[in-house]
C-alpha positions as CSV (number, residue, x, y, z in Angstrom):
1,X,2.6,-7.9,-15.8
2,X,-0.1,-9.4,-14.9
3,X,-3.8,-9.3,-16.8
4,X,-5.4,-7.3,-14.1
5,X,-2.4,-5.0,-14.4
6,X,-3.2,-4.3,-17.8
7,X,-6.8,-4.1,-17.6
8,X,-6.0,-1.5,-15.4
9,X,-3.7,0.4,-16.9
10,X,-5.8,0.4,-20.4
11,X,-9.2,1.6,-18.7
12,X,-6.9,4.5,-16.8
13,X,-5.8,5.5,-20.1
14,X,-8.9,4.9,-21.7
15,X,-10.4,7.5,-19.4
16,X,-7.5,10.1,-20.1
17,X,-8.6,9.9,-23.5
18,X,-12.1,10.4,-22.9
19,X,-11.3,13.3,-20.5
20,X,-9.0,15.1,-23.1
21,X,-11.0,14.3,-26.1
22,X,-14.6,15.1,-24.9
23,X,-14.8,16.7,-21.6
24,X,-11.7,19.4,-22.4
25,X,-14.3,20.5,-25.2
26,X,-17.0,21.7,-22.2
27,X,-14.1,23.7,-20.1
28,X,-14.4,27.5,-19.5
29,X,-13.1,29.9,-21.7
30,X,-12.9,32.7,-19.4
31,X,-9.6,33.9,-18.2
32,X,-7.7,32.5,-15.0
33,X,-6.9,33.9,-11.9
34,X,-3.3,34.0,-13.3
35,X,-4.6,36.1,-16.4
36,X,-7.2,38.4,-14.1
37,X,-4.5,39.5,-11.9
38,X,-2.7,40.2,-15.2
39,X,-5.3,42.6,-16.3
40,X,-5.6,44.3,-13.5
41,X,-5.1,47.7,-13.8
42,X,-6.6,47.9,-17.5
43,X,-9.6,48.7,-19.3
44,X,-10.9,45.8,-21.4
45,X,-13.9,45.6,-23.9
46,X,-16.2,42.7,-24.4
47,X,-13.6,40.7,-26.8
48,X,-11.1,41.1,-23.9
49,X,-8.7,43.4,-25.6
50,X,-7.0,46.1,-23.7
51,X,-8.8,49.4,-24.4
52,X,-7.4,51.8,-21.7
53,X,-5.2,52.1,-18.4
54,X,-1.5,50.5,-17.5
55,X,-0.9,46.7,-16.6
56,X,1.1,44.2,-17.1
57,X,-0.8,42.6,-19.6
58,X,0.3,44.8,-21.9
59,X,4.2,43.5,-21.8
60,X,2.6,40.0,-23.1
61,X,4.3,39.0,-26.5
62,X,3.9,35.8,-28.1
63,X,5.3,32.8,-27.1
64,X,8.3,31.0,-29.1
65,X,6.4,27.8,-30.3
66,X,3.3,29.7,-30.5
67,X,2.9,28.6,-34.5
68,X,3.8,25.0,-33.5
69,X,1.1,22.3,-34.5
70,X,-0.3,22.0,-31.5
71,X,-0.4,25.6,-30.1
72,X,-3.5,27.7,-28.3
73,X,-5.2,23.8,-27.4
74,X,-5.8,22.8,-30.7
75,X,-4.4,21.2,-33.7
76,X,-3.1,23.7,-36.9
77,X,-5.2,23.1,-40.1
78,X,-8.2,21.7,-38.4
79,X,-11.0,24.3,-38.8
80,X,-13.4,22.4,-36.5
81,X,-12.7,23.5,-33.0
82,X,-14.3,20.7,-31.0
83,X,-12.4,18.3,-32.8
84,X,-9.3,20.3,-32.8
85,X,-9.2,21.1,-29.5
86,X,-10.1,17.1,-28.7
87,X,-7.8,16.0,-31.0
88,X,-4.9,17.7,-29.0
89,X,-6.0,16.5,-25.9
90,X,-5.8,12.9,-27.3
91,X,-2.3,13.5,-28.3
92,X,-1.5,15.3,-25.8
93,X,-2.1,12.2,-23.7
94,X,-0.9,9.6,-25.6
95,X,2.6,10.7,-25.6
96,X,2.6,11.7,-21.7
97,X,1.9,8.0,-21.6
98,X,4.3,7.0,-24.2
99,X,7.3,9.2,-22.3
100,X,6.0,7.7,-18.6
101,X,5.6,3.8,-19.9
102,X,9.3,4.3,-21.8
103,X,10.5,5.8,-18.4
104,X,9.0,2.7,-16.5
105,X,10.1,0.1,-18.8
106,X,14.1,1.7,-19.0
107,X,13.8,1.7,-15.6
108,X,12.4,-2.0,-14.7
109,X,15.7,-2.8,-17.3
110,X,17.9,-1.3,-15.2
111,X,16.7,-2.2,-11.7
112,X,15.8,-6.4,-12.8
113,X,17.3,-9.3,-11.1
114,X,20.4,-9.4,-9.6
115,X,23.7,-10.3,-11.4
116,X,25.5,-11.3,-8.2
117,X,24.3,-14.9,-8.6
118,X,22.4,-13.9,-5.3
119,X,18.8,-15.6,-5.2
120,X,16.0,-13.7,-5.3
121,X,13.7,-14.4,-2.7
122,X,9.6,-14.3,-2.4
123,X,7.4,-13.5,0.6
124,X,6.2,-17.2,0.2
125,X,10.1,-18.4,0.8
126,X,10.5,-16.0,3.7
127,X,7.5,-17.3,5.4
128,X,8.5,-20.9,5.1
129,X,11.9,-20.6,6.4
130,X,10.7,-18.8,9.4
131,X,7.9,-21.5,9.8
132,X,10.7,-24.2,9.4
133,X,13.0,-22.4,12.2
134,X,10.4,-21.9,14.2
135,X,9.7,-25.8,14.7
């Protein structure tokens, strides 16, 4: 690959991390349009928990790897929440990139030159030839 390639890449991840580490800190905390429609129907107080009224809300239970470590956007045992919640945004990213550049690279593997014995040929050969039949 070449170093332009790479340079790309890293700034491109570089800016994932920065995203999920910093920025994911400063996003809203209020429920989304999935969990409002959820509620409606239902009496809530100011903490958000259901006080009165019949939705479906109220059928929620936990979720199965709800006590894993990185559960609820944060990391387990890290008491901080900005660096918790940055902290599993980094991870998060970092191995999304590590599964997609181990996809790439099994891929490339299995797809490289040809075993034939056929030549591979570049834009640079194709031209020439047809320059050479044309005169």
């Amino acid at each position: 690959m070449k170093n332009r390639s790479w340079a790309f890449l890293a700034g491109g991840l570089l800016v994932a991390l920065l995203l999920a580490g910093v920025v994911s800190n400063y996003a809203s905390s209020h429920p989304d349009g999935l969990d409002s429609s959820l509620l409606k129907g239902c009496t809530v107080d100011a903490d958000d928990t259901i006080v009165g009224g019949s939705c479906p809300a109220q059928q929620a239970k936990d979720h199965e790897l709800g006590d894993s470590p990185l559960a609820d956007y944060g990391v387990r045992g890290i008491e901080n929440s900005f660096v918790s919640t940055g902290l599993s945004g980094v991870l998060g990213v970092l191995v999304t990139f590590a599964i997609g550049a181990g996809g790439f690279w099994l891929l490339r593997r299995r797809g490289g030159t040809p075993t034939d014995g056929a030549e591979t040929t570049t834009a640079d050969d194709e031209a020439r030839r047809r320059a050479d039949a044309a005169s």
